[in-house]
C-alpha positions in Angstrom: -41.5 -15.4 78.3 -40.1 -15.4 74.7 -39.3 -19.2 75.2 -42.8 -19.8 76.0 -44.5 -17.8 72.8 -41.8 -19.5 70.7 -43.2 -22.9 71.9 -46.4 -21.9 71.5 -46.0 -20.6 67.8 -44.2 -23.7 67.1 -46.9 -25.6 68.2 -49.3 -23.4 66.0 -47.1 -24.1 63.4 -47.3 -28.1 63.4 -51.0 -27.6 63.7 -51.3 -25.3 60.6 -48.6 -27.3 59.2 -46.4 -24.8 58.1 -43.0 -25.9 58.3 -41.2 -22.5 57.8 -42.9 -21.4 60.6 -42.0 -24.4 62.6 -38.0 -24.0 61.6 -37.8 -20.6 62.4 -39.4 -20.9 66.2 -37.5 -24.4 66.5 -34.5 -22.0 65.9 -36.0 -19.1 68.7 -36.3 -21.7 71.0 -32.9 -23.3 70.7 -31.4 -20.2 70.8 -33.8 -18.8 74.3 -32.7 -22.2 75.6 -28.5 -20.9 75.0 -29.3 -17.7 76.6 -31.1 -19.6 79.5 -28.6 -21.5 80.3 -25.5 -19.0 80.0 -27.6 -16.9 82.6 -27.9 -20.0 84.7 -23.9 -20.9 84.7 
């Protein structure tokens, strides 16, 4: 769920073209990838 809304807001982001936006879900979503994939293994 929070990887999808940081996706989404990162998407919002490029659209509105706001690039801190952008970093700081890049950032969420890198991090919600991590946690995925500890969980997995």
């Amino acid at each position: 769920m929070f990887l999808v809304s940081s996706l989404s807001w990162s998407a919002a982001g490029l659209l509105m073209r706001e690039p801190s936006l952008v970093a700081l879900n890049v950032t969420f979503v890198a991090i919600n990838i991590l946690g995925i994939v500890r969980w997995l293994l």
